[in-house]
N, CA, C and O atoms as a Tinker XYZ file with bonds, in Angstrom:
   436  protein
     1  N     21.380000   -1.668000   18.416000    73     2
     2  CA    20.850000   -1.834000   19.756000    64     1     3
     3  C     19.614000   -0.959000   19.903000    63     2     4     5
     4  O     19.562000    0.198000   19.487000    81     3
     5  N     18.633000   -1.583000   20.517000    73     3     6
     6  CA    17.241000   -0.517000   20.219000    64     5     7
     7  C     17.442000    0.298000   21.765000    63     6     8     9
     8  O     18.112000   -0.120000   22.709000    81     7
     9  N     16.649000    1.575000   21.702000    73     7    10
    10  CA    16.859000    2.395000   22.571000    64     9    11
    11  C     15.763000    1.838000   23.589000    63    10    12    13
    12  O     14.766000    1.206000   23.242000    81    11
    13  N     16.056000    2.124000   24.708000    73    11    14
    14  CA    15.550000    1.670000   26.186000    64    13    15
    15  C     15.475000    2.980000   26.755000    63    14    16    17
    16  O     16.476000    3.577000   27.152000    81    15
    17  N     13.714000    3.684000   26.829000    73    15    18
    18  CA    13.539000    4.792000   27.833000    64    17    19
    19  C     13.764000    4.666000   29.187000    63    18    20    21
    20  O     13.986000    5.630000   29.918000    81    19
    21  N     13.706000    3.248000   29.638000    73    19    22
    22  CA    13.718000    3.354000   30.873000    64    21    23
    23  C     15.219000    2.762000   31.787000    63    22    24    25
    24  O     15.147000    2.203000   32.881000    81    23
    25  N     16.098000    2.951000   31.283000    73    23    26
    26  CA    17.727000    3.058000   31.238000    64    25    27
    27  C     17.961000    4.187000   31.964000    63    26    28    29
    28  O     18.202000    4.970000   31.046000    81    27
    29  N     18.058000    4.815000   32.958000    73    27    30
    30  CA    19.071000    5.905000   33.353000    64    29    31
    31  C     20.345000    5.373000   33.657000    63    30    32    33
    32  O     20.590000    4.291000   34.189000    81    31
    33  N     21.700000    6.872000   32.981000    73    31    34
    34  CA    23.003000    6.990000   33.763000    64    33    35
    35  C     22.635000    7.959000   34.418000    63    34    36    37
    36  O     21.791000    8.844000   34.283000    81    35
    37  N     23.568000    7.608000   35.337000    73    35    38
    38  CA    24.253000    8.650000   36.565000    64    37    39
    39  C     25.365000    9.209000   36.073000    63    38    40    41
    40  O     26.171000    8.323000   35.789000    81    39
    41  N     25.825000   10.433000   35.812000    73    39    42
    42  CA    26.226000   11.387000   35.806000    64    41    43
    43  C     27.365000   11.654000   36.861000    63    42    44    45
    44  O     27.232000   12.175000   37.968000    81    43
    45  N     28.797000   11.067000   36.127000    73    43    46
    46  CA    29.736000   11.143000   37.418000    64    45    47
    47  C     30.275000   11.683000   36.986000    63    46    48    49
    48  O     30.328000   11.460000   35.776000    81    47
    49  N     31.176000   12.886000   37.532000    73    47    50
    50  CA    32.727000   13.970000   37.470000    64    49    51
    51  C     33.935000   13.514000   37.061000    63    50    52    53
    52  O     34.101000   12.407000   37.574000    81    51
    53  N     34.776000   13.792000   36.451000    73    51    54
    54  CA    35.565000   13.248000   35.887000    64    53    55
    55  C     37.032000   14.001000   36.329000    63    54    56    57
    56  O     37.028000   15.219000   36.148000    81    55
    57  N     38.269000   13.425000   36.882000    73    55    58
    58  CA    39.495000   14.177000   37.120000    64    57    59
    59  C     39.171000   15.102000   38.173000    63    58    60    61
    60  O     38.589000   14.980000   39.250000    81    59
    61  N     39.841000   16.299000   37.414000    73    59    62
    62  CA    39.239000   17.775000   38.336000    64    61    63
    63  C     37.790000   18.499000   38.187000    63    62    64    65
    64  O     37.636000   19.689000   38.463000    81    63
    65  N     36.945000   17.817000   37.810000    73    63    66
    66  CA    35.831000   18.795000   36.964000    64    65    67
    67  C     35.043000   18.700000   38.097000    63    66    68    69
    68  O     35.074000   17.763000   38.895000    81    67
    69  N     34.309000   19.718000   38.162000    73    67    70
    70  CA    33.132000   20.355000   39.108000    64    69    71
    71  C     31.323000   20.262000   38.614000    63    70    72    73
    72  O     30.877000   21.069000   37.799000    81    71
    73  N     30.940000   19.788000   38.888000    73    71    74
    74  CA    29.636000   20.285000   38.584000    64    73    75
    75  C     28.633000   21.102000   39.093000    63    74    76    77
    76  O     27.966000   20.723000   40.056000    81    75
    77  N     28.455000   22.120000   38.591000    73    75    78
    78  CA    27.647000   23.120000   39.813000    64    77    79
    79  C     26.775000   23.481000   38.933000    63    78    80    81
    80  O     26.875000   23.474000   37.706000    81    79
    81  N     25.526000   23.941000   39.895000    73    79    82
    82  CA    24.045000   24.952000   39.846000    64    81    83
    83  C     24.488000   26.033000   40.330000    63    82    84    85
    84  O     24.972000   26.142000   41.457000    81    83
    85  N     24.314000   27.233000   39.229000    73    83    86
    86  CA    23.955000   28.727000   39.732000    64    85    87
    87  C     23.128000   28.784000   41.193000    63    86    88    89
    88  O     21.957000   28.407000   41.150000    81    87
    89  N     23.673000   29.238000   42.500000    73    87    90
    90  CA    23.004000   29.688000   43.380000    64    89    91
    91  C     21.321000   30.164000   42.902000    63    90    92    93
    92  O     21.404000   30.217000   41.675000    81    91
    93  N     20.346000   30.407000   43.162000    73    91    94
    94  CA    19.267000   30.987000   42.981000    64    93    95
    95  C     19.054000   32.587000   43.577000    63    94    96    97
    96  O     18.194000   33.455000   43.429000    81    95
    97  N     20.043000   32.492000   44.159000    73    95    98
    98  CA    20.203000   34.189000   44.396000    64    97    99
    99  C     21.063000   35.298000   43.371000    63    98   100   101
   100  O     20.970000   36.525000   43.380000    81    99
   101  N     21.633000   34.727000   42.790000    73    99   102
   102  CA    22.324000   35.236000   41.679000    64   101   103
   103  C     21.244000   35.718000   40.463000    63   102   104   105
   104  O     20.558000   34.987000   39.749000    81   103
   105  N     21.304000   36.783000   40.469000    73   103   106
   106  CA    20.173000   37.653000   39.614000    64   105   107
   107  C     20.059000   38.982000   40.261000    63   106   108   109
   108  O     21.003000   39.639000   40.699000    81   107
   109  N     18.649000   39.350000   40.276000    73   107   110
   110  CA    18.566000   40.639000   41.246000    64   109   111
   111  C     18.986000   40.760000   42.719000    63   110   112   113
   112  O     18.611000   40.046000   43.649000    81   111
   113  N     19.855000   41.825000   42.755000    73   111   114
   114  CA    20.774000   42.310000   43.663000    64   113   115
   115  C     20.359000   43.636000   44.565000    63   114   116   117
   116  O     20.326000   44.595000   43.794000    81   115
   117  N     20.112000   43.939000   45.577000    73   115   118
   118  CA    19.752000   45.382000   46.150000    64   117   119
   119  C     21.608000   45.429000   46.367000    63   118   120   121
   120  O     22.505000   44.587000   46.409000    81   119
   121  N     21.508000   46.933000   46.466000    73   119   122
   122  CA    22.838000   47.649000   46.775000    64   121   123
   123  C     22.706000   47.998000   48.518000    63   122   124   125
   124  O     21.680000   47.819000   49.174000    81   123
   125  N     23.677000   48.395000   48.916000    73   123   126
   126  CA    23.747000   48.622000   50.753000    64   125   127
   127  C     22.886000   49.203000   50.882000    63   126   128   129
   128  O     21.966000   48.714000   51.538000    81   127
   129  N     22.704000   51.014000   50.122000    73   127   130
   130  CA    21.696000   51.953000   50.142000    64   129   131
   131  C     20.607000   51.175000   49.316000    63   130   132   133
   132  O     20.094000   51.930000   48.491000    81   131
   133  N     20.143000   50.017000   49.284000    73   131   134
   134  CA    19.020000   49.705000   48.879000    64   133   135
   135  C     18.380000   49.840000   47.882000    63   134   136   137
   136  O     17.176000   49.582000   47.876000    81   135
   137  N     19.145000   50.355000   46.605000    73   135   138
   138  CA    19.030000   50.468000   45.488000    64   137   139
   139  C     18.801000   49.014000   44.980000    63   138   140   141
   140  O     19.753000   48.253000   45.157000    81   139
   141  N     17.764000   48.538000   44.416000    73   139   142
   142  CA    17.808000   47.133000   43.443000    64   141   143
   143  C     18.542000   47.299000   41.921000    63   142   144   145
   144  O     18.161000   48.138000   41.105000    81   143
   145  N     19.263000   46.692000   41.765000    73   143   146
   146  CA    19.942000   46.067000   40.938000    64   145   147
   147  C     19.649000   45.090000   40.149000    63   146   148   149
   148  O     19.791000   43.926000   40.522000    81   147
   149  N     19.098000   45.475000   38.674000    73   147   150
   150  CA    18.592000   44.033000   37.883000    64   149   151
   151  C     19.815000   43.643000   37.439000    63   150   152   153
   152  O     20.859000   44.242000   37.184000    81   151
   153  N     19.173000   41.593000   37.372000    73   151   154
   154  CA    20.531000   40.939000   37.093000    64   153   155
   155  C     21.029000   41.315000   35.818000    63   154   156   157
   156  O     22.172000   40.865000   35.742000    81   155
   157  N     20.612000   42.149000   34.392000    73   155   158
   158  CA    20.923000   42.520000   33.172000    64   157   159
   159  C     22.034000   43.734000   33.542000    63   158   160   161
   160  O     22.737000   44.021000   32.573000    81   159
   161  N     22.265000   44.351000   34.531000    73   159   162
   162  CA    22.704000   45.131000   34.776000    64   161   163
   163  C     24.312000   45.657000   34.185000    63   162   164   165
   164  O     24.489000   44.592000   33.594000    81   163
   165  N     25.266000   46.236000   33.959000    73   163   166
   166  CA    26.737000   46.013000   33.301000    64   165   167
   167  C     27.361000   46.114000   34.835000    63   166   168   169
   168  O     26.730000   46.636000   35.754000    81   167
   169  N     28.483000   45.631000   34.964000    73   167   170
   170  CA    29.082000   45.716000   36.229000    64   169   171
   171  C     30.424000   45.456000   35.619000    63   170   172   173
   172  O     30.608000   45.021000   34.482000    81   171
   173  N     31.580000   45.849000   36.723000    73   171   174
   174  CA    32.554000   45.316000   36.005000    64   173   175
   175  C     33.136000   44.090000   36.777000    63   174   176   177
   176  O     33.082000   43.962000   38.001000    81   175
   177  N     33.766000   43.102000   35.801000    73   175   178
   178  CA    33.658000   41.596000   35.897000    64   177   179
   179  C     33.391000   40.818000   37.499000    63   178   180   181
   180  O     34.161000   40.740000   38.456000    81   179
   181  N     32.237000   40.395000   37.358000    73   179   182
   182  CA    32.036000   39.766000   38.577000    64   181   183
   183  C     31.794000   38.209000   38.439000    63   182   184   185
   184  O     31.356000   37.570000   37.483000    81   183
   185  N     32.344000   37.669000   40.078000    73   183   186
   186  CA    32.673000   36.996000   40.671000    64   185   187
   187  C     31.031000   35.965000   40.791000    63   186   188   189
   188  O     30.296000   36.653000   41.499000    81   187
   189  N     30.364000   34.826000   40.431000    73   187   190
   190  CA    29.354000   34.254000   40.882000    64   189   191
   191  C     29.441000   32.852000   41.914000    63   190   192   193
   192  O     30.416000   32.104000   41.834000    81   191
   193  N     28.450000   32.619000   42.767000    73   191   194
   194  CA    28.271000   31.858000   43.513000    64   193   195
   195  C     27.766000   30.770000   42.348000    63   194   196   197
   196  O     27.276000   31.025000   41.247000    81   195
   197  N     28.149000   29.007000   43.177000    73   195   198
   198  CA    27.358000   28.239000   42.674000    64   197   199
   199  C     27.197000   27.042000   43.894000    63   198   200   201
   200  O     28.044000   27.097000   44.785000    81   199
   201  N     26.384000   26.197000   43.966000    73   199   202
   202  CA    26.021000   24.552000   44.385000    64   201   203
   203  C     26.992000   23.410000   43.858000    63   202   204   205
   204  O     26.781000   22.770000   42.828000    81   203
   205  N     27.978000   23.254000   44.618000    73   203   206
   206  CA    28.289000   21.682000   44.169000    64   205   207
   207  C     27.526000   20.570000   43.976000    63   206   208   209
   208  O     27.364000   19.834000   44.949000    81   207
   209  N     27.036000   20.293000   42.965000    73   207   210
   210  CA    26.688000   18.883000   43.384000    64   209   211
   211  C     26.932000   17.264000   42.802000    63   210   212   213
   212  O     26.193000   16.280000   42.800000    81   211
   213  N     28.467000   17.514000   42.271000    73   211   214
   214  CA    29.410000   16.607000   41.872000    64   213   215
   215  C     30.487000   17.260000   41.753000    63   214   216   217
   216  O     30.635000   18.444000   41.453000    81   215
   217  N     31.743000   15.960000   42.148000    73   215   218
   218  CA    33.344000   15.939000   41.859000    64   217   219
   219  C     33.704000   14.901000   41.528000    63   218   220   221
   220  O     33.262000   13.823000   41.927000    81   219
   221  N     34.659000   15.104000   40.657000    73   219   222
   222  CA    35.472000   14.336000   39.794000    64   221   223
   223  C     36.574000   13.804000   41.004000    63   222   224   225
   224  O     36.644000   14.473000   42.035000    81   223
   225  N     37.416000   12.601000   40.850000    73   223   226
   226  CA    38.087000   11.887000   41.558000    64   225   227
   227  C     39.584000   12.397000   41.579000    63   226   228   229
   228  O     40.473000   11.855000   42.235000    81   227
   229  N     39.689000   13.110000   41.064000    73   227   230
   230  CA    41.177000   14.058000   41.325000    64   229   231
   231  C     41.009000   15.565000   41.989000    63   230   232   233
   232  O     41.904000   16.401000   42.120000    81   231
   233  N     39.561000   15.690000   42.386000    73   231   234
   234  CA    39.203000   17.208000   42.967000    64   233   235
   235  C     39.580000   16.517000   44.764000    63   234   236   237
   236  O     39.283000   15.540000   45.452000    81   235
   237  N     40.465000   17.867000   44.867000    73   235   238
   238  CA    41.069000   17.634000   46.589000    64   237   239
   239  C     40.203000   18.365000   47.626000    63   238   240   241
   240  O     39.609000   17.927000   48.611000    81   239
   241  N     40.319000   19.821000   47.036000    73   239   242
   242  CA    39.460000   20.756000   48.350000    64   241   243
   243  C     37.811000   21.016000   48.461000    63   242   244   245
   244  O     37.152000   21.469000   49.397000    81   243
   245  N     37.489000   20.648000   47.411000    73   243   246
   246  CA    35.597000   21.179000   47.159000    64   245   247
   247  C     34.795000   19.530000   47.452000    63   246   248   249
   248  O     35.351000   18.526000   47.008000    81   247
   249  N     33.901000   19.454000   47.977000    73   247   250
   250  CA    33.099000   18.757000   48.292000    64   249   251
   251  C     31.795000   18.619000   47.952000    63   250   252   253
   252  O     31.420000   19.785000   47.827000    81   251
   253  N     30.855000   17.895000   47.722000    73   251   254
   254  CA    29.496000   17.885000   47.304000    64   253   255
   255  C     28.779000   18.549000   48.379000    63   254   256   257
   256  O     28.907000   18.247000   49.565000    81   255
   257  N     27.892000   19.617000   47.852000    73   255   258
   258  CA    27.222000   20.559000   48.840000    64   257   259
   259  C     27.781000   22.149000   49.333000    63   258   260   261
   260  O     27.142000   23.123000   49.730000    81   259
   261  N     29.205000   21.948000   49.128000    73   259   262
   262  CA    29.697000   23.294000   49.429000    64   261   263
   263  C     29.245000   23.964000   48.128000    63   262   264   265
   264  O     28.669000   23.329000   47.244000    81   263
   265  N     29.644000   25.816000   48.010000    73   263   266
   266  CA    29.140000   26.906000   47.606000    64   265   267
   267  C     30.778000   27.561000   47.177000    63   266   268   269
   268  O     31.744000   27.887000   47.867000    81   267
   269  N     30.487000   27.555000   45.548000    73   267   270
   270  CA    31.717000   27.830000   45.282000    64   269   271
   271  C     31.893000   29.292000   44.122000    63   270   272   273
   272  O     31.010000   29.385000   43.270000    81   271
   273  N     32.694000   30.065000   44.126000    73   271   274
   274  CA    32.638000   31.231000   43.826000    64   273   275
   275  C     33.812000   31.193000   42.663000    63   274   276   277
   276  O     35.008000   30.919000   42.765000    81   275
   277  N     33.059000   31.552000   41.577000    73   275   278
   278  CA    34.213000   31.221000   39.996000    64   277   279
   279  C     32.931000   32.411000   39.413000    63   278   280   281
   280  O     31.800000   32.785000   39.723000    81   279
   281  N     34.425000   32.773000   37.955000    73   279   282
   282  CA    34.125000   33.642000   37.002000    64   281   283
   283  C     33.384000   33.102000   36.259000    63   282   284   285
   284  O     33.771000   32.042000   35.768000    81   283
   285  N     31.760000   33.732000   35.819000    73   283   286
   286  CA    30.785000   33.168000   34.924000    64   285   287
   287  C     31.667000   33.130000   33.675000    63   286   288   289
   288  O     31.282000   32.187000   32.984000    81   287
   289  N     32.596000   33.708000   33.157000    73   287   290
   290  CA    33.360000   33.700000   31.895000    64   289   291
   291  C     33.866000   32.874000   31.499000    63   290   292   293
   292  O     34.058000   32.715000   30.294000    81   291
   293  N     34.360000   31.838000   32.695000    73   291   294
   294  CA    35.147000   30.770000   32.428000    64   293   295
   295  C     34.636000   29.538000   32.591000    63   294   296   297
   296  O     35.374000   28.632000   32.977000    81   295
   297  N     33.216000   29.303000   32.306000    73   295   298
   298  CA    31.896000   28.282000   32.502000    64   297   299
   299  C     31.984000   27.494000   30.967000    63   298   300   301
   300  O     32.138000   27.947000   29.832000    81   299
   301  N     31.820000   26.162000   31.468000    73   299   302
   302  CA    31.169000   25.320000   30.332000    64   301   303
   303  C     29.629000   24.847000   30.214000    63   302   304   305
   304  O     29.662000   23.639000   30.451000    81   303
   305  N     28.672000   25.125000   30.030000    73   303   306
   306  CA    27.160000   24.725000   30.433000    64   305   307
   307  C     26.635000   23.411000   30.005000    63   306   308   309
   308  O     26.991000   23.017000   28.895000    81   307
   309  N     26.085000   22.895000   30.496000    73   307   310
   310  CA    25.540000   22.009000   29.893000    64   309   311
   311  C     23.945000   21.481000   30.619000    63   310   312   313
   312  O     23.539000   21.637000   31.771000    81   311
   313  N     23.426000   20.958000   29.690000    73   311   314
   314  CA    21.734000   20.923000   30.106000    64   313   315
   315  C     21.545000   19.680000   30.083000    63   314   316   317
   316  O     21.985000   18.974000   29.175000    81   315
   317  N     20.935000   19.278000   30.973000    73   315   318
   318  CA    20.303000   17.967000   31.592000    64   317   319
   319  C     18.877000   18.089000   32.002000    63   318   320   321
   320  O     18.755000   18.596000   33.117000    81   319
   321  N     17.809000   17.778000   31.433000    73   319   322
   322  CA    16.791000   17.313000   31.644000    64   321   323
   323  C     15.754000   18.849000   31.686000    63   322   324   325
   324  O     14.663000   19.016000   32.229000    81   323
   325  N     16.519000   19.724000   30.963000    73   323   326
   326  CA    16.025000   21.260000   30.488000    64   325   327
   327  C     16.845000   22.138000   31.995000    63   326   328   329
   328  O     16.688000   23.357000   32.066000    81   327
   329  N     17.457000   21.605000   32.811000    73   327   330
   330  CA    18.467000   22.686000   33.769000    64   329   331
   331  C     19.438000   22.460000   33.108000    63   330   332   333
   332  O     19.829000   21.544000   32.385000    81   331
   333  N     20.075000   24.153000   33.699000    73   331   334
   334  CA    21.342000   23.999000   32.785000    64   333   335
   335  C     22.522000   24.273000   34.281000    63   334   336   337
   336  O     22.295000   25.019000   35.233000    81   335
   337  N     23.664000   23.477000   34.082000    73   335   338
   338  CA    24.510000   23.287000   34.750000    64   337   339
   339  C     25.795000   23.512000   34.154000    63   338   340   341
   340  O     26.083000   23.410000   32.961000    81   339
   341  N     26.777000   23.933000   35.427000    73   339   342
   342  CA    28.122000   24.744000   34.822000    64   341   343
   343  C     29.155000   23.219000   35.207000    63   342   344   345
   344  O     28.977000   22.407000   36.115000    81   343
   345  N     30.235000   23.243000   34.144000    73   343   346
   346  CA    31.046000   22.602000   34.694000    64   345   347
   347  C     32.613000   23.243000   34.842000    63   346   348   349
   348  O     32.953000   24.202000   34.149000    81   347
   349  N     33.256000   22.796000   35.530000    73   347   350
   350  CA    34.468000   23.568000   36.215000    64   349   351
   351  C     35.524000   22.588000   36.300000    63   350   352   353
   352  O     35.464000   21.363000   36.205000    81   351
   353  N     36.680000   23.498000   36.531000    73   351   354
   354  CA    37.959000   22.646000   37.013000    64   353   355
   355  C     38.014000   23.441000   37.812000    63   354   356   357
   356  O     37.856000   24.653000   37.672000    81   355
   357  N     38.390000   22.489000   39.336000    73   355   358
   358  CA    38.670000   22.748000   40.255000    64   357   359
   359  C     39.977000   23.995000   40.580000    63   358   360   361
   360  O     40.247000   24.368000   41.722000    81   359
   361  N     40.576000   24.434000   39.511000    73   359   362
   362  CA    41.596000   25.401000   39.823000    64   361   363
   363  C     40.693000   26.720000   39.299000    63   362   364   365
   364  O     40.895000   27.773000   39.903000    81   363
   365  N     40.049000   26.718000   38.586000    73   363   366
   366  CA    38.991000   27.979000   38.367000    64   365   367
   367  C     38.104000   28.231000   39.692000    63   366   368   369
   368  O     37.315000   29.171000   39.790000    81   367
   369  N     38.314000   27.361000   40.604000    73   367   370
   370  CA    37.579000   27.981000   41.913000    64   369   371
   371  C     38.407000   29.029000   42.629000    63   370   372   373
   372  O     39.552000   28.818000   43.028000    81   371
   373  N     37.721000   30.227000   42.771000    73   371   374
   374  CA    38.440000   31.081000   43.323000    64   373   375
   375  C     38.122000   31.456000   44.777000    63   374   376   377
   376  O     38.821000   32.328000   45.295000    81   375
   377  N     37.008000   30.810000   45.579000    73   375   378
   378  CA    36.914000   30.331000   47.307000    64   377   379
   379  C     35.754000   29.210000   46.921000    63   378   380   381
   380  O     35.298000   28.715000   45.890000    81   379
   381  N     35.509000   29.078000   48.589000    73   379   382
   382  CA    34.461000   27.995000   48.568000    64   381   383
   383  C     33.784000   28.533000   49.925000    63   382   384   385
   384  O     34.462000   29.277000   50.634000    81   383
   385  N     32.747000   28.263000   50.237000    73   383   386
   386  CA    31.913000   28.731000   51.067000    64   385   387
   387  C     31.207000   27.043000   51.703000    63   386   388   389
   388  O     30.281000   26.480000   51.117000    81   387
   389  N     31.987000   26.383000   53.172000    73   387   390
   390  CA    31.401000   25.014000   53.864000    64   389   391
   391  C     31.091000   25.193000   54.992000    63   390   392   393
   392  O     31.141000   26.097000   55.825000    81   391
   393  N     30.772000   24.239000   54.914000    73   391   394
   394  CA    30.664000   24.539000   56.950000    64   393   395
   395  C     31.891000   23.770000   57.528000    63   394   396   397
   396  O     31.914000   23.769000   58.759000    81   395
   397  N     32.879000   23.140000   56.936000    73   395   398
   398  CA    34.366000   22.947000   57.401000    64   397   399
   399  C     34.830000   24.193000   57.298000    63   398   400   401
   400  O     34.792000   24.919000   56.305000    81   399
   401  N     35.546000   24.560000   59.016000    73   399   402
   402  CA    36.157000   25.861000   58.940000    64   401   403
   403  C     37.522000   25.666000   58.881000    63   402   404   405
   404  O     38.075000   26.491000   59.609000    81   403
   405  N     38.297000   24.938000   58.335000    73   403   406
   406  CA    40.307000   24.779000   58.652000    64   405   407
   407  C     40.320000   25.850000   58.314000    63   406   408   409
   408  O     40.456000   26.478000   59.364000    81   407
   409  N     40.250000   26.779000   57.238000    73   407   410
   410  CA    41.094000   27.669000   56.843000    64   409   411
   411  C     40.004000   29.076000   56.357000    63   410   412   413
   412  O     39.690000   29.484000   55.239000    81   411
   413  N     39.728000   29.430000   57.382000    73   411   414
   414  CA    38.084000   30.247000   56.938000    64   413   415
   415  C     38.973000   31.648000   56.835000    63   414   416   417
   416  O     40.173000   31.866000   56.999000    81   415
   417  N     38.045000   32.353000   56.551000    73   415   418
   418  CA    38.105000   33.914000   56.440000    64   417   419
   419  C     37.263000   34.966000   57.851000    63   418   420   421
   420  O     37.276000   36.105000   58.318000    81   419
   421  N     36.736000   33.892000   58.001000    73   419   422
   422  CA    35.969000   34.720000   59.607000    64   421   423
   423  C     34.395000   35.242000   58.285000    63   422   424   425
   424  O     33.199000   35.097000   58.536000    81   423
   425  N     34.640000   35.479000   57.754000    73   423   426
   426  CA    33.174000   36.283000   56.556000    64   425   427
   427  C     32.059000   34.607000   56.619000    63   426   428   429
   428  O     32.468000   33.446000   56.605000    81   427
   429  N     31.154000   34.924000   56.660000    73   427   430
   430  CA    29.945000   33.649000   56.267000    64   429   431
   431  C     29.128000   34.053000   55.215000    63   430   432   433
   432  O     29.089000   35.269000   55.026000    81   431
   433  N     28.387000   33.260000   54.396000    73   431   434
   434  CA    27.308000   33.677000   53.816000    64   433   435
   435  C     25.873000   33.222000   54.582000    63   434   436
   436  O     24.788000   33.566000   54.113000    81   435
């Protein structure tokens, strides 16, 4: 079959899997006292923000567009079109950050 450049797929989620973008704030950090913080920095194990912007058809609570908070450790990456994107199972989400409030924390970002 000869290859066709001008063919795009769409890129759909599968089961529980997540697809997210690293927030763009994730990197350099100031501290309360205003100390900046480069993102190379050692810390001990932290928690990162990301962008939904796909779910798989067995994901219940996360939605396209919400802001979801998982261990960079437990990331699969993958690159599309030179960005690189994390993929997830929905039980590696450890909150979510929407503008649906059922079950909020009172905290916003």
């Amino acid at each position: 079959m000869p290859e066709n450049d001008s063919v795009k797929f769409e890129i759909q989620m599968l089961y529980d899997r997540l697809l997210v973008e690293l927030s763009s704030e994730e990197g350099e950090r100031t501290s309360g006292g205003g100390i900046v913080i480069p993102a190379t920095a050692q810390m001990a194990r932290r928690l990162v923000w990301g962008d939904v912007l796909g779910v798989g058809n067995h994901v219940r609570n996360v939605k396209v567009s919400d802001r979801v908070l998982f261990n960079p450790e437990d990331q699969l990456e993958v690159e599309v079109h030179g960005r690189t994107y994390i993929v997830l199972r929905e039980r590696d989400v450890h909150a979510l950050a929407s503008e649906r409030t059922e079950h909020g924390t009172g905290l916003y970002l």
